[in-house]
C-alpha positions in Angstrom: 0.5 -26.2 -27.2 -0.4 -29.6 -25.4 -1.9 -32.0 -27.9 -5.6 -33.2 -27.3 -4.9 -36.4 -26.9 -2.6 -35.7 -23.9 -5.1 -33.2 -22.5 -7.5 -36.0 -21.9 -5.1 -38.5 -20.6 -6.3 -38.6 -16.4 -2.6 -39.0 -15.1 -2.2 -38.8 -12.0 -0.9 -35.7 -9.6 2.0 -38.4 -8.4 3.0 -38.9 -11.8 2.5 -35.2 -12.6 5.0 -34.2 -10.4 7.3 -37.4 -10.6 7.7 -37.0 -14.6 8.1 -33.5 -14.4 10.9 -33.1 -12.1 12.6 -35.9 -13.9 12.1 -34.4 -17.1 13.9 -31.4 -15.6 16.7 -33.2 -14.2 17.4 -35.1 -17.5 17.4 -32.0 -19.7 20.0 -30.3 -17.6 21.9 -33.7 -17.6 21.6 -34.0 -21.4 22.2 -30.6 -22.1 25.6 -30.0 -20.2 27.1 -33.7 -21.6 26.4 -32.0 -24.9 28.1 -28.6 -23.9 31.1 -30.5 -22.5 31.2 -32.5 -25.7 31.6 -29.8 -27.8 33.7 -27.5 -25.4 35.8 -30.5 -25.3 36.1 -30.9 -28.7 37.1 -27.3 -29.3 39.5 -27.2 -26.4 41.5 -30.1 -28.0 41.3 -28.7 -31.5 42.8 -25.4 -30.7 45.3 -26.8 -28.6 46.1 -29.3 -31.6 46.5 -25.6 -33.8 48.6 -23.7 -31.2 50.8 -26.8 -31.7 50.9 -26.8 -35.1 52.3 -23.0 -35.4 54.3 -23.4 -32.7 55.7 -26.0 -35.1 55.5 -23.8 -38.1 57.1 -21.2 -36.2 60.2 -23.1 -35.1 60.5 -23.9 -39.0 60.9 -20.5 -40.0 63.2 -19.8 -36.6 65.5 -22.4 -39.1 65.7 -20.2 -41.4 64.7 -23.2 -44.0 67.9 -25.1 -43.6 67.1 -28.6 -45.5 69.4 -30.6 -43.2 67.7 -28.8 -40.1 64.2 -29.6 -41.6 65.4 -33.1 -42.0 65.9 -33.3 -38.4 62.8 -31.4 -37.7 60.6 -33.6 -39.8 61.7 -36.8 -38.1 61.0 -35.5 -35.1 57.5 -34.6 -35.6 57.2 -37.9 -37.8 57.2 -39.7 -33.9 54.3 -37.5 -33.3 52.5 -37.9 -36.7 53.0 -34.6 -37.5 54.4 -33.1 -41.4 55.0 -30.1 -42.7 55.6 -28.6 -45.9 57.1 -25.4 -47.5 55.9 -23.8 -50.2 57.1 -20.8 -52.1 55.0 -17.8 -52.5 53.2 -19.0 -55.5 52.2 -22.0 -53.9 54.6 -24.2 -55.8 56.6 -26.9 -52.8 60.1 -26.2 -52.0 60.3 -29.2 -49.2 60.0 -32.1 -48.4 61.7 -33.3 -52.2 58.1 -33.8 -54.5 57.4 -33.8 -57.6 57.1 -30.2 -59.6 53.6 -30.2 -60.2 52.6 -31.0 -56.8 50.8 -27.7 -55.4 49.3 -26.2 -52.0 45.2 -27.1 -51.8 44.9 -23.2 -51.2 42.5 -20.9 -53.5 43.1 -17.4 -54.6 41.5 -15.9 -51.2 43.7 -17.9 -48.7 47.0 -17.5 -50.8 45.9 -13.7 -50.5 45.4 -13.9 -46.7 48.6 -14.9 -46.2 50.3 -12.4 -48.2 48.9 -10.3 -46.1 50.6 -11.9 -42.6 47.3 -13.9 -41.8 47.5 -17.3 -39.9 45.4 -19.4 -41.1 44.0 -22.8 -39.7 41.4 -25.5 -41.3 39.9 -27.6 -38.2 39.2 -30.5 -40.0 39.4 -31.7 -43.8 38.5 -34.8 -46.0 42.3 -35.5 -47.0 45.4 -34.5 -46.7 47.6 -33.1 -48.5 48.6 -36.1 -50.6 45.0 -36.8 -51.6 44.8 -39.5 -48.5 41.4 -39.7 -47.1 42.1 -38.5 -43.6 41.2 -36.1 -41.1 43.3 -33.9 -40.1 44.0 -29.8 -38.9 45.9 -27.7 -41.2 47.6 -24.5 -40.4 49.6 -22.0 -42.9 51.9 -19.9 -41.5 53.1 -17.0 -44.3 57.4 -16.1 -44.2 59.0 -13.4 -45.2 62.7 -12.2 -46.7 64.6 -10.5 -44.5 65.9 -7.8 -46.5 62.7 -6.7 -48.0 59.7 -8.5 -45.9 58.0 -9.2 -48.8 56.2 -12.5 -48.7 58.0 -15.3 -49.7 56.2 -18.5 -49.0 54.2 -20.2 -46.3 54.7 -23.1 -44.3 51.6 -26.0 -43.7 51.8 -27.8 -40.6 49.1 -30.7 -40.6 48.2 -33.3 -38.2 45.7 -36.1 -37.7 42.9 -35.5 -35.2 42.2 -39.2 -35.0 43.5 -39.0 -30.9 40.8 -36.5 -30.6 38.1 -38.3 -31.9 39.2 -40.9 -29.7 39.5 -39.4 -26.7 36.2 -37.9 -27.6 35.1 -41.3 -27.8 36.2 -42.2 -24.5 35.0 -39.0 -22.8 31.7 -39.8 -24.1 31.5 -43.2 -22.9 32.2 -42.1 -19.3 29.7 -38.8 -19.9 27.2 -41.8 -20.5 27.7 -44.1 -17.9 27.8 -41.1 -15.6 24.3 -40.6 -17.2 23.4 -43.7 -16.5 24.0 -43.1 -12.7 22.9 -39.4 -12.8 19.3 -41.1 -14.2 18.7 -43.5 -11.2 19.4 -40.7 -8.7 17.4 -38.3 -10.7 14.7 -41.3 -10.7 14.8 -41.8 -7.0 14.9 -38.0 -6.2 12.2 -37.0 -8.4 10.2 -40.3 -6.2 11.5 -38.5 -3.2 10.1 -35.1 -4.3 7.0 -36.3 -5.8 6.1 -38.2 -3.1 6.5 -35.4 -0.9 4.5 -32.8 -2.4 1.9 -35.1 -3.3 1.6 -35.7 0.2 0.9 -32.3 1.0 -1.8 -32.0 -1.8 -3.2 -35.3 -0.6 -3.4 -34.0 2.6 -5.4 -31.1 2.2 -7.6 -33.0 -0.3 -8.7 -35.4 3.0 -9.3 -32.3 4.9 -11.5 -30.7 1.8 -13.0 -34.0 1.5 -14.1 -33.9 5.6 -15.4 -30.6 5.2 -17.3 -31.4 2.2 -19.1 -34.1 4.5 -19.8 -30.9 7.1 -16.8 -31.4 9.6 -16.0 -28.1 10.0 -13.3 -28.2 13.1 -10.5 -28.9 10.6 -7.0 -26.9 10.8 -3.8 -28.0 9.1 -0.5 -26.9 10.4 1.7 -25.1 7.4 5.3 -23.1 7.7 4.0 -20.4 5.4 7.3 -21.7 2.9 5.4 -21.7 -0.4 2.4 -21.6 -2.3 1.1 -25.0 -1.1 1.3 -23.4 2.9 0.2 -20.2 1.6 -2.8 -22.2 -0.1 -3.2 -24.7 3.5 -3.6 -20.9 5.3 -6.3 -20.0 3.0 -8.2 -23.0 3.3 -7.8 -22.4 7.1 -9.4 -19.5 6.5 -12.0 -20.7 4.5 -12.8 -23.5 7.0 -13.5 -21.1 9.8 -15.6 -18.8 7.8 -17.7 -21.9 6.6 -18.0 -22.1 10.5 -19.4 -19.0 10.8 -21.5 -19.0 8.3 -23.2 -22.4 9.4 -23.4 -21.2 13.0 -25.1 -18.1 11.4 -27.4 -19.9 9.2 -27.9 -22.3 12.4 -29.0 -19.2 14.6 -30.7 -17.6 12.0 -32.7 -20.5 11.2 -33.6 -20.8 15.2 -34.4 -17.2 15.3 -37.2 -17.9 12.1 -38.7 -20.9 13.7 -39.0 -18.7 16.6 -40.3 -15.5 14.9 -42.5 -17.5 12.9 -43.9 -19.4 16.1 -44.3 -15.7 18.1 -45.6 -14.6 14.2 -48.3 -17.0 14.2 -49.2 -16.4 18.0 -49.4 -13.0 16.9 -51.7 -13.5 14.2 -54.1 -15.8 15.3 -55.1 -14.2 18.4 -56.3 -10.9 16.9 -57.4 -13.2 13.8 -59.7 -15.6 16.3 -60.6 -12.3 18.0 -62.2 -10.7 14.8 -63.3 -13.6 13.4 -65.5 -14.1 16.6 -66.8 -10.6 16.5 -67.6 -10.5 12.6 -69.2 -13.8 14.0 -71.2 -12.3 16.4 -72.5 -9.1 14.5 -73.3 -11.8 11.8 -75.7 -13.8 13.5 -77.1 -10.8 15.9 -75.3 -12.2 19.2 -73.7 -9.2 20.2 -76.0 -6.3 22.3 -76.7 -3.4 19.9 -75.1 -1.4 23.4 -71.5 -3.6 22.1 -71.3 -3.2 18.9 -69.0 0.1 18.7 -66.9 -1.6 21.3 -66.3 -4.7 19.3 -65.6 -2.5 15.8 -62.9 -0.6 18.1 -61.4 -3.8 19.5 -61.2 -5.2 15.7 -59.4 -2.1 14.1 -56.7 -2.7 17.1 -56.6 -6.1 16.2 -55.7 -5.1 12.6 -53.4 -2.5 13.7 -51.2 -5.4 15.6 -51.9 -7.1 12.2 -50.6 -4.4 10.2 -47.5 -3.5 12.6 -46.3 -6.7 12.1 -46.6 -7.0 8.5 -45.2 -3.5 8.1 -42.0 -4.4 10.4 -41.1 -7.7 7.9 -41.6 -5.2 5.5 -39.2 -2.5 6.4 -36.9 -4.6 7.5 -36.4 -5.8 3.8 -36.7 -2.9 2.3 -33.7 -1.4 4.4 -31.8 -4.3 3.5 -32.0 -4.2 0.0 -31.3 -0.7 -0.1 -35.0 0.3 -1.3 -35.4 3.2 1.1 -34.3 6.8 0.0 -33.5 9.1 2.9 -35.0 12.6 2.4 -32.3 14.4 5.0 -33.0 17.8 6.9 -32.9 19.8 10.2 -35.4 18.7 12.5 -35.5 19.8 15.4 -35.5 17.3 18.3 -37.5 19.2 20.7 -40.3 19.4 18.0 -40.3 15.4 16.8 -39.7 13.9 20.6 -42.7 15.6 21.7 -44.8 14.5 19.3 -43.8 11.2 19.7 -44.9 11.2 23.5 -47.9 12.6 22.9 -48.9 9.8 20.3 -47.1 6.9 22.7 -48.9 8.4 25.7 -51.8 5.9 26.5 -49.1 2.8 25.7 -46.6 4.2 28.3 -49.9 4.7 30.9 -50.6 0.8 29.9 -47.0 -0.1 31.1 -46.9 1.6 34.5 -43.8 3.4 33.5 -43.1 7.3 32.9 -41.7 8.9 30.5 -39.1 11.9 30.9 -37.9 14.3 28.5 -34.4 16.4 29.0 -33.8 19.6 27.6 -33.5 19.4 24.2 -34.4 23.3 23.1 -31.9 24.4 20.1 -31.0 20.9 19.1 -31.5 19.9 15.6 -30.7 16.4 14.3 -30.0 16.1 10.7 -31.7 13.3 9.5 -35.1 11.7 7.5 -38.0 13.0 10.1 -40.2 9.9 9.3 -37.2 7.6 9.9 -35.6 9.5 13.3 -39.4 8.8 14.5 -39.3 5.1 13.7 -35.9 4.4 15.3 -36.7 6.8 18.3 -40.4 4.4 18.6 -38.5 1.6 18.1 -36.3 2.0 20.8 -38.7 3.6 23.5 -41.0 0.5 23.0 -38.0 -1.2 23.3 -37.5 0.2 26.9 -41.1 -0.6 27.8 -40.8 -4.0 26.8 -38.3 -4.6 29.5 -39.4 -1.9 32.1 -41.7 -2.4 34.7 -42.7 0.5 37.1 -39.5 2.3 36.0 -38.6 4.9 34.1 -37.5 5.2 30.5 -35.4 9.3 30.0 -34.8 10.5 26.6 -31.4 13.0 26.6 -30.0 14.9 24.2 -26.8 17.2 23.5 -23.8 18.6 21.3 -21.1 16.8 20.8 -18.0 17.0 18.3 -19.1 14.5 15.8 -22.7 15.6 15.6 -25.8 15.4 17.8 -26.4 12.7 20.6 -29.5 11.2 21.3 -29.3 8.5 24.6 -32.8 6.4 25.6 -32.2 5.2 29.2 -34.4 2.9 31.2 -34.4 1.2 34.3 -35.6 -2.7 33.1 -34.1 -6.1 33.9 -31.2 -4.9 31.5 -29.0 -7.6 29.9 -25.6 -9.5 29.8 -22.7 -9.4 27.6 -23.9 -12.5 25.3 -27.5 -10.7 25.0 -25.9 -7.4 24.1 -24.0 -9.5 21.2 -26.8 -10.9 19.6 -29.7 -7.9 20.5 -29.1 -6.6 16.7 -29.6 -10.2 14.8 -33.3 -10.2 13.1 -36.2 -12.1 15.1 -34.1 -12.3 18.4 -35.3 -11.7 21.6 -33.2 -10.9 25.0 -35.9 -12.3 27.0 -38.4 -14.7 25.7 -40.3 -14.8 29.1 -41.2 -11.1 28.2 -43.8 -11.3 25.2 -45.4 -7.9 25.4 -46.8 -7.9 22.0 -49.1 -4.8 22.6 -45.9 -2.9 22.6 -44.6 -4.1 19.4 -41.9 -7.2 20.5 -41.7 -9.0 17.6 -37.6 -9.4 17.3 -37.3 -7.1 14.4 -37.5 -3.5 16.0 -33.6 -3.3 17.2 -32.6 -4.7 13.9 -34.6 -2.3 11.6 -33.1 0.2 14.3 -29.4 -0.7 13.5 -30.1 -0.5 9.4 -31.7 2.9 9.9 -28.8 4.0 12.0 -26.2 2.7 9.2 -28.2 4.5 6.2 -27.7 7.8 8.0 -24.2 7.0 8.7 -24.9 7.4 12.1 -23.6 5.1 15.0 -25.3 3.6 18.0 -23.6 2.0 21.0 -25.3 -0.1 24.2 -24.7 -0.4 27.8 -26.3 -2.5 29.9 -26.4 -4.2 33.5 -28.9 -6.7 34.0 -31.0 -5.5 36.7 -29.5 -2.1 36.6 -31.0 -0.7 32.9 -29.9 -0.5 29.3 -28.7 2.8 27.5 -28.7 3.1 23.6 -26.7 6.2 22.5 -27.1 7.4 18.9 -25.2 9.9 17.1 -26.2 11.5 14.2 -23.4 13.4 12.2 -23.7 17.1 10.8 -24.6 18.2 7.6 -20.8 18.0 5.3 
């Protein structure tokens, strides 16, 4: 756990990094001068012990001669080496000492060797003589010929004072190249550090650009590690922001531009009743005009009410607060009702109205939605048609039933077919025939409707040729 204290230090990500890899570096360092230390340390001291019974060995191979011990012993006197014999109680047959001068072995040792064990002591306090010293001890057991049974052991010991000093000097040179390791490690770790802190800083510029609403940033990344990997998704996230601003850009136009046509909308049929209730109020209008104007204010209202209503759908499709009540209906059935209600608007507009076949076709779907999206799209039509033609087909098809609504009108381009299902637009803004509903919101309530039945529509269009929306509805699972 990282103390407080260091939690609230504000170091920074230069440091961070620099520290860290340094930290790494040194703890490897540190950790193998220790291990060769040590290994070192053992290596010697068991090759200082093979010695020494190789010694004790050639002893024995004597077969305890004294004169040939002499000579043994002054040989390994040059080397600092002694040995000693001792009988199998423990009491010294050579070098010449006194009697009462015994082997430092205890009860479980002496039985070891009995029992043919080798036996080495790596280091002790003193040797054998009571000399503060330290030295490696080995006991090597022998045995009579005749009968094997054990007749003494031999004690080889040796000072390890060359080991400690080479130890000494291995150390020393383990430290210096420390010392050199530590600088490199130090200007690596700079290297490193500097490096990756680069690449943090550098997308940190970028965030900081977009925070300020530049939003045409891309950095360049290999896709190496998790800083590219991270540079890619802030790529990402860069465009989408785009988007999304763009969006909210056209979105916002689209309001200012509904709520202009809105207002338009609403304060012509407003002035328009308010002059009439004016009129009746004060006795202006003949008694011969007074139905007329009561009929001319509830069609004012209705425009008032369509357009109210339409807001109104359109938010309650997007947030999923209209239940479809889904069953057969047959087309034939719902499409002429729908011209005979729309009859005196399509006379209004100069245009006709034909109806294919459609005898035997049943769409399953909700009746009072089917209605509005099939309104929606033949006022559509109208908005755009002038002395044309608007034909409602329908047929069979594999995924379901197809309804197409063709017209003959100005038609549109590719970046008006794009943009024809975004709320409050409008394909042509010179075309404002409000008596048939434009308002920039039938299309898009069309397109919701369409996606709650799980239906799809497509669009075709040439401008000055006509537009074609094709709906299918699926079957029944």
């Amino acid at each position: 756990m990282i103390p407080k204290r260091l939690n609230k230090m504000k170091l920074p990500y230069f440091f961070q990094q620099f520290l860290g890899f340094l930290a790494v570096i040194v703890l490897l360092m540190t950790i193998t001068i220790i291990s060769l230390v040590l290994f070192g340390r053992r290596t010697a001291l068991n090759d200082t012990e093979s010695r020494l019974f190789s010694y004790a060995e050639s002893v024995i191979d004597e077969d305890l001669n004294p004169t040939q011990l002499d000579t043994i012993r002054r040989v390994l006197a040059e080397q600092e080496v002694s040995f000693f014999v001792f009988d199998d109680g423990g009491r010294i047959l050579y070098p010449n000492l006194p009697d009462n001068f015994r082997a430092n072995v205890d009860d479980e040792q002496l039985d070891q060797l009995k029992s043919g064990e080798r036996i080495s002591l790596t280091t002790h306090s003193e040797d054998l003589l009571g000399n503060p010293s330290e030295t490696t001890l080995v006991y090597l057991p022998y045995f009579n010929e005749n009968d094997q049974n054990f007749a003494g052991f031999i004690t080889v010991t040796a000072p390890i004072s060359h080991i400690n000093r080479q130890m000494r000097e291995l150390k020393g040179n383990l430290f210096n190249a420390f010392l050199i390791s530590a600088i490199a490690a130090i200007f690596m770790s700079v290297i490193f550090a500097h490096y990756q802190v680069k690449r943090v800083n550098r997308l940190r510029k970028a965030a900081h650009k977009v925070a300020g609403g530049n939003y045409n940033i891309q950095l360049e990344h290999n896709k190496r590690d998790e800083i590219d990997f991270l540079t890619r998704d802030f790529n990402r996230m860069v465009i989408a922001l785009k988007e999304s601003q763009d969006e909210v850009f056209n979105q916002e136009e689209r309001r200012k531009s509904f709520m202009q046509d809105a207002a338009h909308e609403m304060r012509t049929p407003l002035t328009t009743i308010n002059g009439l209730l004016e009129g009746l109020e004060h006795d202006v209008i003949p008694e011969n005009q007074r139905l007329r104007s009561i009929k001319l204010m509830r069609k004012e209202t209705r425009r008032l009410i369509r357009l109210v209503n339409e807001n109104m759908d359109y938010e309650n499709i997007r947030s999923n607060r209209i239940i479809l009540s889904k069953h057969h209906i047959p087309l034939a059935e719902i499409v002429e009702e729908i011209s005979e209600q729309m009859k005196e608007i399509i006379k209004e507009s100069s245009n006709e109205l034909i109806v294919g076949e459609m005898e035997g076709l049943y769409v399953y779907a909700d009746y009072d939605r089917l209605k509005q999206i099939l309104v929606n799209l033949i006022k559509n039509a109208l908005q755009f048609t002038q002395n044309g033609t608007i034909k409602i087909t329908s047929k069979k098809v594999a995924e379901g039933t197809e309804i197409a609504i063709r017209d003959t009108g100005i038609g549109m381009t590719e970046s008006q077919m794009e943009n024809i299902w975004e709320r409050y637009y409008k394909a042509d803004l010179s075309r404002t025939k409000t008596k048939f509903g434009e308002s920039g919101l039938g299309l898009a309530i069309v397109q919701q409707l369409v996606q709650l039945h799980q239906a799809s529509i497509t669009v075709q269009s040439e401008p000055n040729e006509g537009t074609a929306f094709t709906i299918t509805f699926p079957d029944k699972a």
